[in-house]
N, C-alpha and C positions, 0 to 999 in steps of 0.2 A: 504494500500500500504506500503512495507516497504522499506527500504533505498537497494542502491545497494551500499552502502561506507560500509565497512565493520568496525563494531564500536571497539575501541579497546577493549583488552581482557586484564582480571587481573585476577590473584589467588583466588581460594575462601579462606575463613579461611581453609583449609585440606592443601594447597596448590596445587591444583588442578583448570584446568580453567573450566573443566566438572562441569553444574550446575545441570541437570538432562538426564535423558536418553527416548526417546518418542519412542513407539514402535506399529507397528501397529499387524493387530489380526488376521485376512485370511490369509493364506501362509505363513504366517513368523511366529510368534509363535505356532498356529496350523496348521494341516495338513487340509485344508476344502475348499478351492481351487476348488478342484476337486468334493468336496459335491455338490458346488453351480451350477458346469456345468453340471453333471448328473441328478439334480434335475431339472433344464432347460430342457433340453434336453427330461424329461419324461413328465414332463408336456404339452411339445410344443408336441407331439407323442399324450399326449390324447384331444390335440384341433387339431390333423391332421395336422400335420406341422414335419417339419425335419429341423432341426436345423441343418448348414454347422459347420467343425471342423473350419473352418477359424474363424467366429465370436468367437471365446473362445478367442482368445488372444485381439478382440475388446470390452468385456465386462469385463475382468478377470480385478480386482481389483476399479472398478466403483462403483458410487453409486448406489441404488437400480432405480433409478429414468431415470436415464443415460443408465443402462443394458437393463433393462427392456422395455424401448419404443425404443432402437434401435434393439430389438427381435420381440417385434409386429410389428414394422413397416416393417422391413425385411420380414415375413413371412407372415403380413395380417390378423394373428391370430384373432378372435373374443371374442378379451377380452380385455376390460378396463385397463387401467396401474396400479390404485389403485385395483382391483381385480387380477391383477397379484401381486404386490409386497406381496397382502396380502398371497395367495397362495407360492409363493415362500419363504417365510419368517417361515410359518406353516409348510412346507416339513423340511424345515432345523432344523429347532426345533426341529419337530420328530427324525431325522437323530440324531442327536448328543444326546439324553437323557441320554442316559446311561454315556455316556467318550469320550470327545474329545479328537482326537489322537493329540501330540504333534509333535512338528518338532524335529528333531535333534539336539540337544543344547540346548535348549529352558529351560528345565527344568533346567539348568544348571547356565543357566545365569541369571536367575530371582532369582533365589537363593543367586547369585554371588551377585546381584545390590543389594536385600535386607537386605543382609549380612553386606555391608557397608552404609548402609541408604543411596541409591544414589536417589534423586527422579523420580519415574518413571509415565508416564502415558500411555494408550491402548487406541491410537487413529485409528479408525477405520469407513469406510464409509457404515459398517455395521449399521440396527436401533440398538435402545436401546434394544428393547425385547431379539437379540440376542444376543447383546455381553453380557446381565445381564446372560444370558442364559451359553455362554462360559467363563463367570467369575468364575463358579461355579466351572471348573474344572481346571483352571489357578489358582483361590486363589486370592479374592478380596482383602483381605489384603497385596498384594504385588506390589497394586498401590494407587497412591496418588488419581488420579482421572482416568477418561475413557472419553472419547469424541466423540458421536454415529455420526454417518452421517445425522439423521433425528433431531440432534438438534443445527445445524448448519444453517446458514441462505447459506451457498455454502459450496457442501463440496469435497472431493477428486476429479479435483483434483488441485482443487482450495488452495492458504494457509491456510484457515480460521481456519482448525483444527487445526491445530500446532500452529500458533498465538494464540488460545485461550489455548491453550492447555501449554505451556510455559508460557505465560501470567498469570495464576491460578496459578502455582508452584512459580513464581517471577524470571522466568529466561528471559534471553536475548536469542532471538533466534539463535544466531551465536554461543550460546555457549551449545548448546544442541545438543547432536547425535539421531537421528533418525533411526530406521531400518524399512525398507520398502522391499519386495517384486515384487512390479509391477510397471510399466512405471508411472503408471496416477499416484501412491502415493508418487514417487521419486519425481514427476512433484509437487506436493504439498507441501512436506517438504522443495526443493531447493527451491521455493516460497516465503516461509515461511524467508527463510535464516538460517537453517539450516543444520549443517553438516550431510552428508546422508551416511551410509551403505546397500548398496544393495545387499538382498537377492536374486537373481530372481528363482521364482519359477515356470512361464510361460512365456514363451518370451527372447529374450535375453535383457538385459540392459547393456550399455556399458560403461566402467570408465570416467568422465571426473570432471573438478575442482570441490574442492567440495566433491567431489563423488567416493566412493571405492567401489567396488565389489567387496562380496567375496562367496567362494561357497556353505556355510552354517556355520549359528549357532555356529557351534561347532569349526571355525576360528576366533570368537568374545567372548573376555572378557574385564572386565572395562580398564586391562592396554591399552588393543587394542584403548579400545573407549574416554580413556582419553587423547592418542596419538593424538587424530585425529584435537586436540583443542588447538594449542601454547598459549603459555601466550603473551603477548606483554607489554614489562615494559614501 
């Protein structure tokens, strides 16, 4: 549980209160979003089932655990939830071997934060197989750490990732920017008690305390994201 008193904030040695920057991995730095819903959507087609456009913005950004049994159970499908995740998890892998497509800004910003050693970490409620999977085309070396969904005891869109996630690095959650995507991962990071930038990439997400929306990537750099953190003497 963390405080809802917001703890004071001081400069780091740079003079800056930004301690690191936590970013998640579906939708926001890659394009794969939409991998996950048409790999749904064909699977559920070879067990006899027709997957409604509505449910995409009920699973878009969920854990695999959370997606996936509220598919079966919607549809009645005859299949196991651990024989789904593993099935869906195998398509996606496929999907992406060759080059995951990048979001707009993406490659930009990671450069940017590297650039000035900001720490970053890729928290995502993706398993490990795949984010190890889409490390390969983002550049492992441009994170401090990565934080899977399956190795989490709660994960998006619960805080637990970004707590631990902040917590590894040595930062304070209030002083760390987040960039998120989707309802459930904004719902985790504000959790968490940190400052959120919202990408949405399915769904609308709406501004409130706390929380900026903006319309992509490519309207996010460190000054933006160091703005978002007053000092308080």
């Amino acid at each position: 549980m963390t405080s809802t008193v917001p703890a004071p904030v001081a400069r780091t040695a740079d003079g800056h209160a930004l301690q690191a920057v936590l970013l998640d991995m579906d939708g926001t730095l890659v394009d794969t979003e939409g991998f996950w819903w048409e790999i749904e959507v064909d699977v559920f087609a070879e067990l006899g089932h027709r997957l409604e456009e509505a449910w995409r913005d009920v699973v878009v950004g969920g854990p695999m655990t959370r997606s996936a049994a509220f598919l079966i159970e919607s549809t009645g499908a005859a299949i196991t939830l651990s024989e789904l995740s593993v099935l869906l998890n195998e398509r996606f892998e496929a999907r992406i071997a060759d080059q995951v497509p990048m979001m707009p800004g993406a490659e930009r910003l990671l450069a940017e934060l590297a650039r000035h050693n900001v720490p970053t970490a890729l928290v995502s409620a993706s398993h490990r197989r795949v984010i190890d999977r889409v490390l390969r085309s983002l550049g492992p070396e441009r994170f401090a750490l990565s934080v899977a969904g399956d190795e989490v005891a709660r994960t998006k869109p619960h805080p637990d990732p970004y707590l631990l996630a902040a917590r590894t690095l040595g930062a304070h959650p209030s002083r760390c920017a987040v960039i998120e995507d989707t309802a459930t991962g904004v719902a985790s990071a504000e959790a968490a008690g940190c400052r959120v930038v919202a990408v949405p990439s399915v769904g609308v997400i709406a501004p409130a305390p706390g929380r900026t929306v903006v319309r992509s990537l490519e309207d996010v750099d460190l000054p933006f994201l160091r703005s978002l953190i007053t000092p308080m003497n």
